[in-house]
Structure formats: C-alpha cells, structure tokens
DOLOTOR-205293 format. One record per atom (N, C-alpha, C): residue number from 1; residue in three letters; atom name; x, y, z. Coordinates in steps of 0.1 Angstrom, whole numbers, plus 5000, padded with zeros to 4 digits. Example, Ala and Ser with C-alpha at 12.3 -4.5 7.8 and 13.67 -1.06 7.14 Angstrom:
2
1 / ala / N / 5132 / 4943 / 5078
1 / ala / CA / 5123 / 4955 / 5078
1 / ala / C / 5132 / 4967 / 5078
2 / ser / N / 5128 / 4978 / 5071
2 / ser / CA / 5137 / 4989 / 5071
2 / ser / C / 5129 / 5000 / 5079
// end
This chain:
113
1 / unk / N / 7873 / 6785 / 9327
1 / unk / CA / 7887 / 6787 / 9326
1 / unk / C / 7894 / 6782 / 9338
2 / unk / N / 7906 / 6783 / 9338
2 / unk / CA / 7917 / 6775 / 9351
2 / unk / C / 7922 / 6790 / 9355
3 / unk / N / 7919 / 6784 / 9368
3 / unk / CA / 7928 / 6796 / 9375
3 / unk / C / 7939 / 6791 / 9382
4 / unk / N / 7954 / 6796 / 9382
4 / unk / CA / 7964 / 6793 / 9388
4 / unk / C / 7973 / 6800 / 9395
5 / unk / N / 7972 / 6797 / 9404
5 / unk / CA / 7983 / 6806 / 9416
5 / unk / C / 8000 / 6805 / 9412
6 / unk / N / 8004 / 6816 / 9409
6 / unk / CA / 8017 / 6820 / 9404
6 / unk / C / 8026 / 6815 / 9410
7 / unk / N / 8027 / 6817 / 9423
7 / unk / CA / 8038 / 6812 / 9435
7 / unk / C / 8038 / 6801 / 9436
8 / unk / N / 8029 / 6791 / 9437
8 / unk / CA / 8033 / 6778 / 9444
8 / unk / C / 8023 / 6770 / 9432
9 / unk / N / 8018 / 6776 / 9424
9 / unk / CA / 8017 / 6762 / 9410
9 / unk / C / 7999 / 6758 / 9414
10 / unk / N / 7994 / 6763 / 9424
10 / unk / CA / 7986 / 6758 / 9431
10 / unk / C / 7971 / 6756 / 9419
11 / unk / N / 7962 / 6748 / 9422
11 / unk / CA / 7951 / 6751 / 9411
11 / unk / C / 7937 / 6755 / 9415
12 / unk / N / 7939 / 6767 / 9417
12 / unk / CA / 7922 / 6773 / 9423
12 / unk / C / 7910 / 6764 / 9420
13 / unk / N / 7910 / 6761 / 9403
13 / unk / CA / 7898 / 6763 / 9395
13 / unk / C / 7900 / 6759 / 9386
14 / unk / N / 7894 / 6750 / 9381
14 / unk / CA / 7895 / 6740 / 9366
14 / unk / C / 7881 / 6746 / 9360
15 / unk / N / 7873 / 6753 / 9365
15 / unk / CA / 7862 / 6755 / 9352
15 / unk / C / 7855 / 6765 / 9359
16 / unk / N / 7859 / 6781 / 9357
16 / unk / CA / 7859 / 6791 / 9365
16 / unk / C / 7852 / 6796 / 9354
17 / unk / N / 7840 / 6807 / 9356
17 / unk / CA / 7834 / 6813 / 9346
17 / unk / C / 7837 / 6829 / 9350
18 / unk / N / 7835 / 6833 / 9332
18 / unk / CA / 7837 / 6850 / 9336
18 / unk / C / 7824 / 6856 / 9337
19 / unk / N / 7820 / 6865 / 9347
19 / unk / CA / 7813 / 6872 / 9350
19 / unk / C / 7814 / 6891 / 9346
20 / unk / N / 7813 / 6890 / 9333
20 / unk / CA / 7817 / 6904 / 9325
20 / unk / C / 7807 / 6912 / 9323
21 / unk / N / 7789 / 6912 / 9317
21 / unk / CA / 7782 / 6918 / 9322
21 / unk / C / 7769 / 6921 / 9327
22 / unk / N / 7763 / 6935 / 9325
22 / unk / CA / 7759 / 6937 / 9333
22 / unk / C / 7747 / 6924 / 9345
23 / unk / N / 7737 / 6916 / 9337
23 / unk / CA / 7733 / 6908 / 9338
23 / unk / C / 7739 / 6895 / 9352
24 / unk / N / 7751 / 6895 / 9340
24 / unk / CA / 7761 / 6878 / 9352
24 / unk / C / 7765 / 6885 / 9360
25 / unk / N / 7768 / 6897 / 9360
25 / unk / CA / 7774 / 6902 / 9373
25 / unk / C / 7773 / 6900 / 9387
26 / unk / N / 7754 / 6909 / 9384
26 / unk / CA / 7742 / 6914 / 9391
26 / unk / C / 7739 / 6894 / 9392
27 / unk / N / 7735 / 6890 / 9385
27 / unk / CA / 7733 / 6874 / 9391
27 / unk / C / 7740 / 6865 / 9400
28 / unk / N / 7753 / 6866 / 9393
28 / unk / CA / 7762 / 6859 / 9400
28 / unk / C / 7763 / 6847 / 9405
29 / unk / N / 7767 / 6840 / 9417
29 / unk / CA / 7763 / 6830 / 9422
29 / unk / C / 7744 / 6825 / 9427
30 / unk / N / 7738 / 6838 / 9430
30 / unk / CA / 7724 / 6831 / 9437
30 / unk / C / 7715 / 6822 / 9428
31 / unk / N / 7714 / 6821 / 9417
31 / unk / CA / 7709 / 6808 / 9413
31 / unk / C / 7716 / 6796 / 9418
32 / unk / N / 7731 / 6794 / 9420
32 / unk / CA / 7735 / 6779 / 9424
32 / unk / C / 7728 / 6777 / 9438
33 / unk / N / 7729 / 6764 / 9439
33 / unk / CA / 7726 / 6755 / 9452
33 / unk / C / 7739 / 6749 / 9457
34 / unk / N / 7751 / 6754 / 9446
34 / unk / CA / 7759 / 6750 / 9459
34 / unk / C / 7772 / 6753 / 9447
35 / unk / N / 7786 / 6753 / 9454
35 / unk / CA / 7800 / 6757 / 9441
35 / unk / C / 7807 / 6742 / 9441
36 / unk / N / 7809 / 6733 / 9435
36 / unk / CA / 7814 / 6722 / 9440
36 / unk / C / 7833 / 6729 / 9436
37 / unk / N / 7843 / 6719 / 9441
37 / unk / CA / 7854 / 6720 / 9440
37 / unk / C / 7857 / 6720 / 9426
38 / unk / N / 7864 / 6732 / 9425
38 / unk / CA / 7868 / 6734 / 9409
38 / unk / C / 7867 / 6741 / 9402
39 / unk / N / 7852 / 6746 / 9408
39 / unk / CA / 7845 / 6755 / 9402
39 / unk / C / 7849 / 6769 / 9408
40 / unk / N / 7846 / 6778 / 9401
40 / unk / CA / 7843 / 6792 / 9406
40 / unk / C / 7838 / 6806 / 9397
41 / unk / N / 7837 / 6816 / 9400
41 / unk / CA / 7831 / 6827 / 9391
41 / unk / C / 7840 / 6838 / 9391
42 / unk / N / 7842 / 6846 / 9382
42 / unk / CA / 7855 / 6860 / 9385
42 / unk / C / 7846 / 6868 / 9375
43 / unk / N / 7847 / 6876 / 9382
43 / unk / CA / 7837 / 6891 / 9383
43 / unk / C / 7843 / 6900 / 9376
44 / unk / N / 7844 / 6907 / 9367
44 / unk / CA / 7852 / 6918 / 9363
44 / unk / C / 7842 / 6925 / 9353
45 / unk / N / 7839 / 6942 / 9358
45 / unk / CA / 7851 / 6951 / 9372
45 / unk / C / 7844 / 6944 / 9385
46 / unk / N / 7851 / 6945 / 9394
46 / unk / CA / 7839 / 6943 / 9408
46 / unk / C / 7846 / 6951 / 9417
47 / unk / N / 7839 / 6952 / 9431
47 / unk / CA / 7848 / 6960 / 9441
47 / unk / C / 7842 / 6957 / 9454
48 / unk / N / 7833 / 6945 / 9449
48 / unk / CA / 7824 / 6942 / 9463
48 / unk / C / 7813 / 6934 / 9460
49 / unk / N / 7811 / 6924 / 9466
49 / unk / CA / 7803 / 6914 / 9460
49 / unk / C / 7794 / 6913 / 9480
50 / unk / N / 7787 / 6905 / 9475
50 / unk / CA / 7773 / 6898 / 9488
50 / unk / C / 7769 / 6881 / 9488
51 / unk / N / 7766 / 6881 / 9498
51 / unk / CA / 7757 / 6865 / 9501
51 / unk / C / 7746 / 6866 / 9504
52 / unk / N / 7741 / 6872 / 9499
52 / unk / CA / 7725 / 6879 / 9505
52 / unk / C / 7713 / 6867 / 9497
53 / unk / N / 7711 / 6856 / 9501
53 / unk / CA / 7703 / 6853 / 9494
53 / unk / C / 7707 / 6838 / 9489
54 / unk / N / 7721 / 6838 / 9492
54 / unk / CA / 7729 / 6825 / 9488
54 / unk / C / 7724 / 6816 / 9498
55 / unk / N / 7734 / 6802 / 9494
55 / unk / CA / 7725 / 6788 / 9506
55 / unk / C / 7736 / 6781 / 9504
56 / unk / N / 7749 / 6792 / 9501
56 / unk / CA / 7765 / 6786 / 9508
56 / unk / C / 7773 / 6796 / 9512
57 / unk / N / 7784 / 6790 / 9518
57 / unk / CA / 7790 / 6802 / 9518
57 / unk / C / 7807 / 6797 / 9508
58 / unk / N / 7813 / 6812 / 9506
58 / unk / CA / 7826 / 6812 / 9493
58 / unk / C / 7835 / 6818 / 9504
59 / unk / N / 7846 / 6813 / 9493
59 / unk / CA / 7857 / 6818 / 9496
59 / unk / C / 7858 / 6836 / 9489
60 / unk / N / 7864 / 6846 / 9489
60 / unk / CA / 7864 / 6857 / 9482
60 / unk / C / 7880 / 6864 / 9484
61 / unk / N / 7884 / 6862 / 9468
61 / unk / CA / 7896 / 6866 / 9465
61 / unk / C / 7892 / 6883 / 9458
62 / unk / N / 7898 / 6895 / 9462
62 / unk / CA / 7901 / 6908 / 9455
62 / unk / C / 7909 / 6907 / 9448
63 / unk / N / 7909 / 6914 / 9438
63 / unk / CA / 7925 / 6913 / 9423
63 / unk / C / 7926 / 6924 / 9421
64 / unk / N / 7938 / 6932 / 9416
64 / unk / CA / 7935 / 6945 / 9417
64 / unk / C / 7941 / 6942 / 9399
65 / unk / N / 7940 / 6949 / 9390
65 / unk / CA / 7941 / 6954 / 9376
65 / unk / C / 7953 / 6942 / 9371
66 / unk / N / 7961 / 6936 / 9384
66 / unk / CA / 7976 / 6928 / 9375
66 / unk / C / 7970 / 6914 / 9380
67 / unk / N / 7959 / 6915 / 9383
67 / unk / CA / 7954 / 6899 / 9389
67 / unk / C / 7962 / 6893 / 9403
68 / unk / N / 7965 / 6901 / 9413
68 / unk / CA / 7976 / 6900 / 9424
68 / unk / C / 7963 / 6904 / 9437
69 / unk / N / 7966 / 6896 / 9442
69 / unk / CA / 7955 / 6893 / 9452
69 / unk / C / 7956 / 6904 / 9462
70 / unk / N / 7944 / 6913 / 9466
70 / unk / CA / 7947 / 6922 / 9473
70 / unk / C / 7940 / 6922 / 9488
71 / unk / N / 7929 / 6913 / 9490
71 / unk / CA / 7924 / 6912 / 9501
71 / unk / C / 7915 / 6897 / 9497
72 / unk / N / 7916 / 6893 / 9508
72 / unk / CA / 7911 / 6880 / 9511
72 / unk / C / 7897 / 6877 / 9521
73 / unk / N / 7884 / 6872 / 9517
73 / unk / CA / 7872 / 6872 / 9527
73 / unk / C / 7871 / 6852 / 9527
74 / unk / N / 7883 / 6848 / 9534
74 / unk / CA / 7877 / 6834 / 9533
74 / unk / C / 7868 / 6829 / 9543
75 / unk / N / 7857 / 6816 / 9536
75 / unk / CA / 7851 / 6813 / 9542
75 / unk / C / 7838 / 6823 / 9547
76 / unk / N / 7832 / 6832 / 9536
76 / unk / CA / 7823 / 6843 / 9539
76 / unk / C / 7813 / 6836 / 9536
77 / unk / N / 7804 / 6834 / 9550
77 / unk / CA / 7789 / 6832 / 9551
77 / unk / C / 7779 / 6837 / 9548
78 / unk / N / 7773 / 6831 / 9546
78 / unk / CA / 7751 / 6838 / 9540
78 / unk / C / 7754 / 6848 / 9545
79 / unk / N / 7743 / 6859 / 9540
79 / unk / CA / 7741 / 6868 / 9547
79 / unk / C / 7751 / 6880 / 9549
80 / unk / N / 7763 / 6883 / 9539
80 / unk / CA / 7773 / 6893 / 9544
80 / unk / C / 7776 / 6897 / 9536
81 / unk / N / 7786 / 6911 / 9535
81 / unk / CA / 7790 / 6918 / 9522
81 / unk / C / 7803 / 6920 / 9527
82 / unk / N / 7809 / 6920 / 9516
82 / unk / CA / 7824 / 6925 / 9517
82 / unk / C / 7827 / 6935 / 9502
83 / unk / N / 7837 / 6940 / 9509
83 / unk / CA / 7839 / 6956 / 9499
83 / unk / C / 7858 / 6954 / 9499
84 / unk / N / 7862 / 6963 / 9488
84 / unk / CA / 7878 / 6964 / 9482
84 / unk / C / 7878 / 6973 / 9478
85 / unk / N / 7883 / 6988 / 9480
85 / unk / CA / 7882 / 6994 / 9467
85 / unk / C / 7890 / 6995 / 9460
86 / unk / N / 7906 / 6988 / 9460
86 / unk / CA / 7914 / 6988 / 9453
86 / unk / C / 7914 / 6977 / 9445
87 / unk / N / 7900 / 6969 / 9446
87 / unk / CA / 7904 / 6956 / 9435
87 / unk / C / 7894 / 6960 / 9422
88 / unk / N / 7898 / 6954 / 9413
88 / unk / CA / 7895 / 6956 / 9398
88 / unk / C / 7881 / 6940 / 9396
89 / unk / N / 7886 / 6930 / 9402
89 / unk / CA / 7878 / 6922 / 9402
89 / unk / C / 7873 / 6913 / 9413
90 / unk / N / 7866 / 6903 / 9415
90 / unk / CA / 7866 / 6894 / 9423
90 / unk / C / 7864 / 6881 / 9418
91 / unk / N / 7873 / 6870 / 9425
91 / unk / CA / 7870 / 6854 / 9423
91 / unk / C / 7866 / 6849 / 9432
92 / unk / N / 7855 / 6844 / 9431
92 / unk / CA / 7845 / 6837 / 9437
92 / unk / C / 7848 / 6822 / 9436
93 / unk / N / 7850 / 6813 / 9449
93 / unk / CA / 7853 / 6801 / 9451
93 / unk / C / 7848 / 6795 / 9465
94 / unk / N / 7848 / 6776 / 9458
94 / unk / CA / 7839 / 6770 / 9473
94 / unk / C / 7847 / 6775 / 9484
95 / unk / N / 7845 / 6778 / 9493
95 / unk / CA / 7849 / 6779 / 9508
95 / unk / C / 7856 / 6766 / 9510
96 / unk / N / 7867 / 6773 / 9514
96 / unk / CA / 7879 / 6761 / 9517
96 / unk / C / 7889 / 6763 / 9507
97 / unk / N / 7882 / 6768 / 9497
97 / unk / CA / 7896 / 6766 / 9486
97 / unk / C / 7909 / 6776 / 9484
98 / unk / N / 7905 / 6789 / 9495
98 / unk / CA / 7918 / 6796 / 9500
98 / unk / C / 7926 / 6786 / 9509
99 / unk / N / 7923 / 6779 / 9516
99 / unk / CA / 7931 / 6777 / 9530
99 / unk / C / 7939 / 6762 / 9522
100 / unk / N / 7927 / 6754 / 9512
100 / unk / CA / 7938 / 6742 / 9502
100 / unk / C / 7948 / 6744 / 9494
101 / unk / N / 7950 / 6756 / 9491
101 / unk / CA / 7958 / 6763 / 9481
101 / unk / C / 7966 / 6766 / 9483
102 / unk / N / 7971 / 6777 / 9498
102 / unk / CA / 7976 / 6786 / 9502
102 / unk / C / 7977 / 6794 / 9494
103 / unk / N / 7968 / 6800 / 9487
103 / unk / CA / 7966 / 6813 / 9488
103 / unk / C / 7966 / 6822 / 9496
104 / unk / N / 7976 / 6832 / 9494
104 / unk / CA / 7978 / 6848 / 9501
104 / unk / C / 7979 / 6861 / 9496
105 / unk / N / 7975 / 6873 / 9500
105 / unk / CA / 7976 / 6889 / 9494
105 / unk / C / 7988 / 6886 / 9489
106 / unk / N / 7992 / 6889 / 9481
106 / unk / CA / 8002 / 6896 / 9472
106 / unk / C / 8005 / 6887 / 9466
107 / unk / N / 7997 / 6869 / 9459
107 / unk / CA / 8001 / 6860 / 9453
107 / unk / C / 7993 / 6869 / 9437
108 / unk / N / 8000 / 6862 / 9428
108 / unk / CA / 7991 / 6866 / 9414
108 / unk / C / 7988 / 6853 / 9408
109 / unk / N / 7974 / 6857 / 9402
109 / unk / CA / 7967 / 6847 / 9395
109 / unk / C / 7969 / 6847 / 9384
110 / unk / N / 7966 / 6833 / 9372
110 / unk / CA / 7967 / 6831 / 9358
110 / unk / C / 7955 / 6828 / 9357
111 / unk / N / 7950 / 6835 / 9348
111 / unk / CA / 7939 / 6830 / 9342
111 / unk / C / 7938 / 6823 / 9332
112 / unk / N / 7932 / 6811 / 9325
112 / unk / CA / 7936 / 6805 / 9312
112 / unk / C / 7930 / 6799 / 9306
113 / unk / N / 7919 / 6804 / 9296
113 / unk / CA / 7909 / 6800 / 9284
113 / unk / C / 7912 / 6782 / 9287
// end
C-alpha cells in the first residue's frame, strides 16, 4: 500500500505491507536483510515494536487510532526497543525516511490499497 503524509503531500511508501496478525506481527521485519526505499511494514494494533535480531536499522513512526503520528524513534538501531502506549499502530520504514519526508508528531497519515 502507499503511505502519504497529509501536510506536505510527502510519499513515505509506495509498497508498505500490513502487518494484522498474530504470526506477521510477531515476525515482522527479522526475516529481511535489509528495507529498501519505498518499502515499509504497518503493524496494527502495536504499541511497541524491537530490533533484536535485525541487520538494519528503521525508522519508527507511532499512530494513534486517526493515523496522526504520535511519537517518533528515527533512525533506531539493532538491538533496541521502543514503546508508545498511546499508539494504536506502528509504521515501520528504511532509516532516513523520516528526516526525507519531514515527517513530524502530529502529521496524519493516508493509507491507500
């Protein structure tokens, strides 16, 4: 799916996968070897995701229930965990692709089959 930043038209994600259950969730990214530009994963419910095991590091957008960005982990390396508990989901993207976008807390996202 495409992801699009409301504010400024920006394009996260040309072929973003949903991560709904229980299985893709719990898998997530640690099979890939890497997220190339474009790509990304959105997690829904989520409230906290990990790199434990990964052999990149992401960008990590929080959404809370209206898709409006509630906390931001850009650029999170191997080995870490980050937690939200007011977000409903998470989008998972290559590292870098918050800071190309300008993405910021309180932008809302489009999601789009």
């Amino acid at each position: 799916m495409r992801v699009t930043n409301q504010r400024n038209g920006a394009v996260l994600a040309t072929n973003a996968l949903k991560a709904n259950t229980g299985p893709t969730r719990r898998t997530g990214l640690l099979r890939h070897q890497s997220l190339p530009a474009g790509e990304g994963l959105w997690i829904v419910p989520c409230e906290g995701v990990h790199t434990i095991g990964m052999k990149f590091a992401i960008d990590v957008l929080y959404l809370d229930k209206k898709k409006k960005v509630v906390k931001m982990r850009p650029d999170m390396g191997k080995w870490r965990m980050s937690l939200c508990l007011r977000a409903r989901s998470v989008l998972e993207l290559p590292a870098g692709t918050v800071a190309a976008t300008a993405t910021a807390v309180g932008d809302v996202l489009e999601f789009e089959e």
